[in-house]
C-alpha positions in Angstrom: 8.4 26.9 -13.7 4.9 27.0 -12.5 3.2 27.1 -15.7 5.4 24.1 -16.6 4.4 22.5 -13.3 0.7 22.9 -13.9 1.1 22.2 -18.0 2.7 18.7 -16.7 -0.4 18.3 -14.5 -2.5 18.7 -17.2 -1.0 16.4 -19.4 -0.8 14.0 -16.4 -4.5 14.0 -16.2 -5.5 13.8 -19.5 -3.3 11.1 -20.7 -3.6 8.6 -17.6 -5.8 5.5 -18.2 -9.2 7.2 -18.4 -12.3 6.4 -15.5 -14.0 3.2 -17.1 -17.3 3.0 -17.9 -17.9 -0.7 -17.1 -18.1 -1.9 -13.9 -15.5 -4.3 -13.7 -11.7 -4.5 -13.8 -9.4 -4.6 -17.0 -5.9 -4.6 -16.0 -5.4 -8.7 -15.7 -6.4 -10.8 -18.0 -8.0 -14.4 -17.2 -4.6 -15.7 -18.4 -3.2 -14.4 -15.2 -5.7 -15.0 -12.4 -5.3 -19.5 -13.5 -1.8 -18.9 -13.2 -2.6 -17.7 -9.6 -4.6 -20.4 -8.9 -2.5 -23.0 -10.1 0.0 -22.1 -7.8 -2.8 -22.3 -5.1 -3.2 -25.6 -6.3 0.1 -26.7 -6.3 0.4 -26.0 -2.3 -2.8 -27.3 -0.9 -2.8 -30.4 -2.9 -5.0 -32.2 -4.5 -7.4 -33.3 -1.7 -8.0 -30.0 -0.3 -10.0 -27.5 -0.9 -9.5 -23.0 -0.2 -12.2 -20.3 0.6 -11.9 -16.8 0.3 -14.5 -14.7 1.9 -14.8 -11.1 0.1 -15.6 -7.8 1.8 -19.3 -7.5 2.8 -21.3 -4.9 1.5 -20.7 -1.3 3.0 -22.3 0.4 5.6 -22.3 3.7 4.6 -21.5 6.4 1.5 -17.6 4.4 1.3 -16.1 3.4 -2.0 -16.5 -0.1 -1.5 -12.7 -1.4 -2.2 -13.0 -5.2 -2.3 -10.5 -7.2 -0.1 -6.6 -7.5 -1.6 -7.2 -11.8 -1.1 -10.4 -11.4 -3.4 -9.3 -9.3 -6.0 -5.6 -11.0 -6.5 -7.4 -14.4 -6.7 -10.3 -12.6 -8.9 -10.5 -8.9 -9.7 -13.8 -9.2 -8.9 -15.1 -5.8 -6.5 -18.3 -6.9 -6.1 -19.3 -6.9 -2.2 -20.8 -10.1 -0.6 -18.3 -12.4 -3.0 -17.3 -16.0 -2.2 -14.1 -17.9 -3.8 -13.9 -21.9 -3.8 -11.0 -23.4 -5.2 -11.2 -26.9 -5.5 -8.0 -28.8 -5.2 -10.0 -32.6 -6.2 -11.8 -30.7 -9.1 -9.1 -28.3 -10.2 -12.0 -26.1 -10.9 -12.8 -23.0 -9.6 -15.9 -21.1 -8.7 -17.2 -17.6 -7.9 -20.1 -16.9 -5.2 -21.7 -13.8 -6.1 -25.1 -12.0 -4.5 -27.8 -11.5 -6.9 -28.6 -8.2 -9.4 -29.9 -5.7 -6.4 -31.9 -3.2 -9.1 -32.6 -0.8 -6.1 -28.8 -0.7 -5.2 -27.8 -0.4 -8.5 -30.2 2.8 -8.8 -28.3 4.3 -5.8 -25.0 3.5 -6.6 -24.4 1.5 -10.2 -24.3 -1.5 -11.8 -21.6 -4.0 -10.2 -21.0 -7.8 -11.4 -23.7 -10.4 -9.8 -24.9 -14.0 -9.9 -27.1 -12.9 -12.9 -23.7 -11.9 -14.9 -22.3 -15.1 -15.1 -21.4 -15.4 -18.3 -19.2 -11.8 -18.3 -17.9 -12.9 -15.4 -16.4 -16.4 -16.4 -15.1 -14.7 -19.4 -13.6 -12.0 -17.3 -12.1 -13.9 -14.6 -11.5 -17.5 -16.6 -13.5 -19.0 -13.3 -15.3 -22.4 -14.1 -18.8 -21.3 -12.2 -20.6 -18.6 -10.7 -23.5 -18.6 -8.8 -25.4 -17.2 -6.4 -24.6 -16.9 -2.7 -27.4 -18.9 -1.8 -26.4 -21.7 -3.7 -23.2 -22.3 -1.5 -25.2 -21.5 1.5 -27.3 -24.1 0.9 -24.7 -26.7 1.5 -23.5 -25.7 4.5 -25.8 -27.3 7.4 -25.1 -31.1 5.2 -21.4 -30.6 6.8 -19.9 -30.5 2.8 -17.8 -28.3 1.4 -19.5 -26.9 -1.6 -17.8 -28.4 -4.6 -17.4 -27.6 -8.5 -18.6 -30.8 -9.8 -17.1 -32.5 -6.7 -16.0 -36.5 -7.3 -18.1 -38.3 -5.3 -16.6 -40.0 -1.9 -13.7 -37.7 -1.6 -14.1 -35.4 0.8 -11.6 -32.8 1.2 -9.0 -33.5 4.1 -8.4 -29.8 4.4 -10.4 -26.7 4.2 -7.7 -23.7 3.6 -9.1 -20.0 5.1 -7.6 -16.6 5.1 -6.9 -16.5 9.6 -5.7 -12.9 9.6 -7.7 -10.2 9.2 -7.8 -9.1 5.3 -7.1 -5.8 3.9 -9.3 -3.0 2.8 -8.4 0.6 1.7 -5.7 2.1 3.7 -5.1 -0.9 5.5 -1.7 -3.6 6.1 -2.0 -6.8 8.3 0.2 -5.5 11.0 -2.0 -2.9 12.0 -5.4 -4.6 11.5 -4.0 -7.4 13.9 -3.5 -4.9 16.6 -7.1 -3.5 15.8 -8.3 -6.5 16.4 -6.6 -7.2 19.8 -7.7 -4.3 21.0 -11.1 -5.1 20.1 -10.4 -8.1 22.1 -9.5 -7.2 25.5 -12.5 -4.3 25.3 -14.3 -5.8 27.4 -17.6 -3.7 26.3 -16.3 -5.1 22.4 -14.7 -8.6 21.8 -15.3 -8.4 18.5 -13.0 -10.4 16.6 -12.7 -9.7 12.2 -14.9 -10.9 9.6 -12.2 -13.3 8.5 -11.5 -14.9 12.3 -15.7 -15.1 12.3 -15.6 -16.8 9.1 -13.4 -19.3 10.7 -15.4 -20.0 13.3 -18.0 -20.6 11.1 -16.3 -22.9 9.1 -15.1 -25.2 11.9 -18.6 -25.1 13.5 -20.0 -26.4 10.5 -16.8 -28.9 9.4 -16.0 -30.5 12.7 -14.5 -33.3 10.8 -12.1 -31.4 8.2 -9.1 -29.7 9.5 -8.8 -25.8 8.9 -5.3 -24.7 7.6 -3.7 -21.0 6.9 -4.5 -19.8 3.8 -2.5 -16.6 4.1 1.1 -18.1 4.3 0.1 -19.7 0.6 -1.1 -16.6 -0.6 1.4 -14.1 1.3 4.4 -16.6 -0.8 2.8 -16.0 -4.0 2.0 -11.8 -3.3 5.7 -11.5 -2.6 6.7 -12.0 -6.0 4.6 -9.2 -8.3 3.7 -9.9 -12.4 4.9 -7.8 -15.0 1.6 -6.1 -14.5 1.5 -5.7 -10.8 5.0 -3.8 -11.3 3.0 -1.7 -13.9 0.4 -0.4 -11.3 3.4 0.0 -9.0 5.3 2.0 -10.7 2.5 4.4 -11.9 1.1 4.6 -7.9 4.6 5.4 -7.6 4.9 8.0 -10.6 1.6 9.8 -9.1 3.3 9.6 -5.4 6.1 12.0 -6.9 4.4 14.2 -8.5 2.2 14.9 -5.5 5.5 14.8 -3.3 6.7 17.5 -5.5 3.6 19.7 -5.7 3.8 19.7 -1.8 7.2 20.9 -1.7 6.6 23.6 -4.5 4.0 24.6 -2.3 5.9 25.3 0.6 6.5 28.6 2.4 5.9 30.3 6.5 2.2 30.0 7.2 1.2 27.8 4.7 -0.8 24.4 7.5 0.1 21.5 6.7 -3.2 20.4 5.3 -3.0 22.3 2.5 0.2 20.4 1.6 -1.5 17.4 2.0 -4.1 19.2 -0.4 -2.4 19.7 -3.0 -0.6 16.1 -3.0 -4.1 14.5 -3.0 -4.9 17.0 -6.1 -2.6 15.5 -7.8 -3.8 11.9 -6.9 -7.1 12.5 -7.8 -7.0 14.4 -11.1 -4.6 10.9 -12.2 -7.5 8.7 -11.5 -6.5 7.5 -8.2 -9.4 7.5 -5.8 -7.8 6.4 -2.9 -4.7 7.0 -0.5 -2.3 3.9 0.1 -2.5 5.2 3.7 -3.6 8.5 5.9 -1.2 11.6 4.6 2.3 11.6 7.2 2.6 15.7 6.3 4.5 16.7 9.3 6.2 20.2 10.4 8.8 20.9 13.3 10.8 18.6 15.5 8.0 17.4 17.5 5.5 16.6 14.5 8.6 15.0 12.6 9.1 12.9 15.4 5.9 11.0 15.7 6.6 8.9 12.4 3.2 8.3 11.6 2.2 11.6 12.5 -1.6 12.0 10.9 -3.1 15.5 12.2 -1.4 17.7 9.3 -3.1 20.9 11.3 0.4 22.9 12.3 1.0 26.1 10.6 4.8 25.9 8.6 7.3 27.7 10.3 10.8 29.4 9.1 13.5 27.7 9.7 11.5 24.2 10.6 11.7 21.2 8.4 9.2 19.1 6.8 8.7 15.6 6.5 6.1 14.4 4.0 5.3 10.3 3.6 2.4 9.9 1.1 1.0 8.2 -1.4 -1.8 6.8 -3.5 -3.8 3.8 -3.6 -3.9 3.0 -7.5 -6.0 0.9 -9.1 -5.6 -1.4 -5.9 -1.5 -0.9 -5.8 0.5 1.2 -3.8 3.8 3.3 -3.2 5.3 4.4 -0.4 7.9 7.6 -0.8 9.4 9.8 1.8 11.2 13.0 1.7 12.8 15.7 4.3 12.3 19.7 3.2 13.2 23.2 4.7 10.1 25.5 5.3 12.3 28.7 3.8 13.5 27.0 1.1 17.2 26.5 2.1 18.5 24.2 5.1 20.6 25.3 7.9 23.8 23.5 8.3 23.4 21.0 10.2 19.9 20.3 8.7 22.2 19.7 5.7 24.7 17.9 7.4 22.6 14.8 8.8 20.7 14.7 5.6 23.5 14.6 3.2 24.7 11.9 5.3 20.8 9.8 5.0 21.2 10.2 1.3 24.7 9.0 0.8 23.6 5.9 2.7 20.4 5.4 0.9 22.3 5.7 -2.4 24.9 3.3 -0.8 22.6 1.0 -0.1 20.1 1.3 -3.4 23.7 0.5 -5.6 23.8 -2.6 -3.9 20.0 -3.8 -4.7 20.5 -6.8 -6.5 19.0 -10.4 -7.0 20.7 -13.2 -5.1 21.7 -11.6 -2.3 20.1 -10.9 1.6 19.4 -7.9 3.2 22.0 -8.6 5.3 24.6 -9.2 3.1 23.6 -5.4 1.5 24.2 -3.6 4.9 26.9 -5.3 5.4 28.4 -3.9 1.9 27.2 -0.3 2.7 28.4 -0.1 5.5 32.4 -1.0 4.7 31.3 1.4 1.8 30.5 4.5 4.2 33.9 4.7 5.4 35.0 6.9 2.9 32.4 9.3 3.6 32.9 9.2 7.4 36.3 10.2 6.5 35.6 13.0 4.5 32.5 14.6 6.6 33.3 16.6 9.7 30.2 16.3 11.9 29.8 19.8 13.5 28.6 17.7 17.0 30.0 14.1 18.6 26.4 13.2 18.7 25.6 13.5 15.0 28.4 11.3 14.4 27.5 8.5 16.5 23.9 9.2 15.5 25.4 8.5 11.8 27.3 5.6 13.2 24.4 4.2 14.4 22.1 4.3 10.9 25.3 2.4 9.0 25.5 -0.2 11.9 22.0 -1.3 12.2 20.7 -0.2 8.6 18.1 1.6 10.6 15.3 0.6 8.8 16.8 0.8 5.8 15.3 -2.6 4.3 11.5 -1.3 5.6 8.9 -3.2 4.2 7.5 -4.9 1.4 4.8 -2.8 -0.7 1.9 -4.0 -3.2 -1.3 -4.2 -2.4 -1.1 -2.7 0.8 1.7 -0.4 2.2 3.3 -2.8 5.0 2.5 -5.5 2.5 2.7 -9.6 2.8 5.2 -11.6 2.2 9.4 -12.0 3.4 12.6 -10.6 1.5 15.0 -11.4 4.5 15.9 -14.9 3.3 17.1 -13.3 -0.3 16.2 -10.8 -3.1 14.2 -12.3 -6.3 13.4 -10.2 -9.5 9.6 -9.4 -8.4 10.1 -8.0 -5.2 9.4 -4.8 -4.2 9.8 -3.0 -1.0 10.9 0.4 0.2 14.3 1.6 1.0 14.0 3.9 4.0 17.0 4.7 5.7 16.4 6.5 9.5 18.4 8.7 11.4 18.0 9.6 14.9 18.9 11.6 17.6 17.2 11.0 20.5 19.5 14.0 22.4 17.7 16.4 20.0 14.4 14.8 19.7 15.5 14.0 15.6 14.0 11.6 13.4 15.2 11.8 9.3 14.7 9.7 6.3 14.9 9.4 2.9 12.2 6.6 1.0 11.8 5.3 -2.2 9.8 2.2 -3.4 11.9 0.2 -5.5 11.6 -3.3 -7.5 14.4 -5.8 -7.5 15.3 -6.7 -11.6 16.9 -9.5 -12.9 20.2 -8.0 -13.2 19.6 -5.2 -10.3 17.1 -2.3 -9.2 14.7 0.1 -10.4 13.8 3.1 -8.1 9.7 3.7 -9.3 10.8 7.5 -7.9 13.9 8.0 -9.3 12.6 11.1 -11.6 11.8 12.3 -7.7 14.8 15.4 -6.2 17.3 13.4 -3.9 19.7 16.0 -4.0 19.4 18.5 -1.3 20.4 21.6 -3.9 17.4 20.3 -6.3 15.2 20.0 -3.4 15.9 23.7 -1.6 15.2 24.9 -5.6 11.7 23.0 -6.1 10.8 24.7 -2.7 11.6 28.0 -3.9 8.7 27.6 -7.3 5.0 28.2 -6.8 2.6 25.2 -5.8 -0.6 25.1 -6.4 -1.5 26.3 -2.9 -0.5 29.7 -3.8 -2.2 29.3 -7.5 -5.5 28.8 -6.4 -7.1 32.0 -4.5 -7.3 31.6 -1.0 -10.9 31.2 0.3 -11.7 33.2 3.6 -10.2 31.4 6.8 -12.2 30.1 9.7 -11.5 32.8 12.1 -13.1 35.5 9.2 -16.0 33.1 8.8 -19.7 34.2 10.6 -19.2 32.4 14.8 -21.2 28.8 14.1 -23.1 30.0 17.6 -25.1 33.6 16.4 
């Protein structure tokens, strides 16, 4: 089994979409991005006019991942970028700095106000120019136009007002960085986006600033045929990590070096970045946290572990989840409360379907679970209303929506549509025994139903115990000499 494990590796890496060579994107085609923004145009109207500020230029040796507004609208990762679309005009420009030779010598050739021909045909934008030139326009109190009609100025300027995403990043939590920020009192810095704002209202006293992210966050919640293709490969790579973690598995093995070896498997399939920080937790107490992040415990036997990870693909991401026994076989009542998780996830996943609410799904499930209350005997009263409890509230079950960023944009609650993917996380607790377990899958709602992006992924608790009991890569690869064998750092 391991040589099979490490064959399929192999393969993985050699036949995912190879690194690029250019500097620029090639998974949407222009056809795609005016379909975007003729939906943008269709909701600010035709006498308004939206902005979209890209990420600046980085501050250090970071992979500069441009900004999820930017690149939906564009695809374009160059830092410094500018967006106008035009609602008078219809027409669309890009704001790019100029060709930087001496950054390009340090880092690589990225798209610029000097490539303006690429990028038109790249992007299917009507302009590009140079930072400056939209600058330049700025202190006159006009919004810079494509080709602007004369004497109608725009009656609306539409900016992104929550903070945009980066790498690892979801709106919810960037908010509450920023409030934080906030009330420091040695801080108050606010985001680039909530500064660009500012600017913008300083500078167009007379024109009314609206949301742009409610337009945008509408249009996100419904992914393309190709966004579902990214998904489902972030996805794809999220198992196969999951998997190479658990295979890894065994008393004294840290948590780290599962993490390791999911990452490994990440990065050999061309994905350079995590969706968010590794969740690779051991033990009641670690399992507990829920977005537990140090992953420095030592596995021990008999203790579970709880692994949520996975990769940030080509600027799409997954979210999976799955509960394991350090020894390779659970006790009883680990089995107990998890068979009953995966019943209800399965329970709920049947029920997926387009046309219906969240609501309506639980609702289903739960007159569903009966027969499997009747036929379990829960070996403690607790466990059984802890069970009672996850069927009654869905605890969690309907999470989030997932794209572009982990806790991604954009509502399901009102009814499922073919497009729409979130995760399906059911969550069991105990709060007498200090227990927190789930079961998560990132799925996409069809026209006529569901697909699970990890359904290749062990649900079944007898699969899992024997992918535990294989050799992972951790025990492959020859250990190097621990810290407590290395020379003292003081002589």
């Amino acid at each position: 089994m391991l040589v099979r494990s490490l064959l399929m590796l192999a393969v993985m890496a050699f036949t995912a979409h190879p690194t690029m060579a250019q500097h620029y994107q090639s998974d949407f085609p222009p056809e795609e991005f005016r379909a975007r923004w003729q939906k943008v145009f269709e909701r600010i109207g035709e006498s308004a006019v939206a902005v979209v500020q890209g990420m600046p230029q980085t501050d250090g040796f970071i992979l500069p991942r441009q900004f999820n507004t930017l690149y939906y609208l564009s695809g374009i990762e160059t830092p410094g970028a500018y967006m106008l679309l035009d609602g008078r005009t219809k027409q669309v420009t890009l704001y790019l700095p100029p060709r930087d030779e001496r950054l390009e010598r340090a880092e690589g050739r990225v798209l610029s106000a000097d490539d303006a021909e690429l990028v038109r045909q790249l992007t299917g934008v009507d302009d590009v120019k140079p930072v400056d030139a939209m600058a330049a326009n700025w202190p006159s109190g006009t919004v810079p136009p494509s080709n602007r009609r004369e004497g109608t100025p725009p009656v609306a300027l539409y900016a992104e007002l929550s903070p945009a995403e980066g790498a690892g990043q979801s709106r919810g939590e960037l908010i509450s960085a920023e409030l934080a920020r906030v009330n420091d009192f040695w801080d108050a810095g606010v985001s680039r986006q909530r500064r660009f704002v500012e600017l913008l209202r300083a500078r167009h006293p007379r024109v009314e600033v609206r949301d742009l992210n409610a337009i945008l966050d509408e249009l996100r919640s419904i992914k393309s045929v190709r966004e579902i293709a990214l998904i489902r490969r972030a996805s794809q790579l999220a198992g196969l990590g999951l998997m190479e973690a658990i295979r890894s598995t065994e008393p004294g093995v840290a948590e780290y070096q599962l993490d390791a070896a999911a990452r490994y498997v990440f990065l050999v399939n061309d994905a350079r970045l995590e969706a968010y920080r590794s969740i690779t937790a051991s033990g009641t107490e670690n399992i507990n946290n829920m977005h537990y992040f140090r992953n420095s415990a030592t596995l021990k036997d008999g203790d579970l572990v709880l692994m949520d990870y996975a990769p940030d693909y080509r600027y799409y991401v997954s979210d999976i989840g799955r509960v394991w026994p350090v020894n390779g076989t659970y006790a009883p009542w680990q089995r107990e409360l998890l068979q009953f998780v995966l019943e209800y996830h399965k329970t709920v996943l049947a029920r997926v379907r387009p046309g219906v609410t969240p609501a309506q799904v639980m609702e289903e499930a739960r007159k569903a679970m009966e027969p499997v209350f009747a036929r379990t005997t829960f070996s403690k009263p607790i466990y059984e209303q802890a069970a009672r409890r996850l069927v009654d509230t869905g605890g969690g079950v309907f999470s989030h929506t997932v794209g572009m960023a982990v806790h991604d944009v954009g509502s399901y609650r009102d009814g499922l549509k073919p497009g729409q993917v979130f995760s399906v996380d059911p969550q069991l607790r105990v709060p007498e025994e200090n227990l927190y377990l789930r079961y998560e899958d990132t799925v996409v709602v069809t026209e006529d139903g569901v697909e699970n992006f990890t359904d290749f992924l062990p649900m079944e608790l007898d699969d899992i115990e024997k992918l535990v009991r294989e050799e992972g890569i951790v025990q492959k690869v020859p250990p190097t000499p621990h810290v407590d064998q290395a020379p003292p750092l003081i002589p």
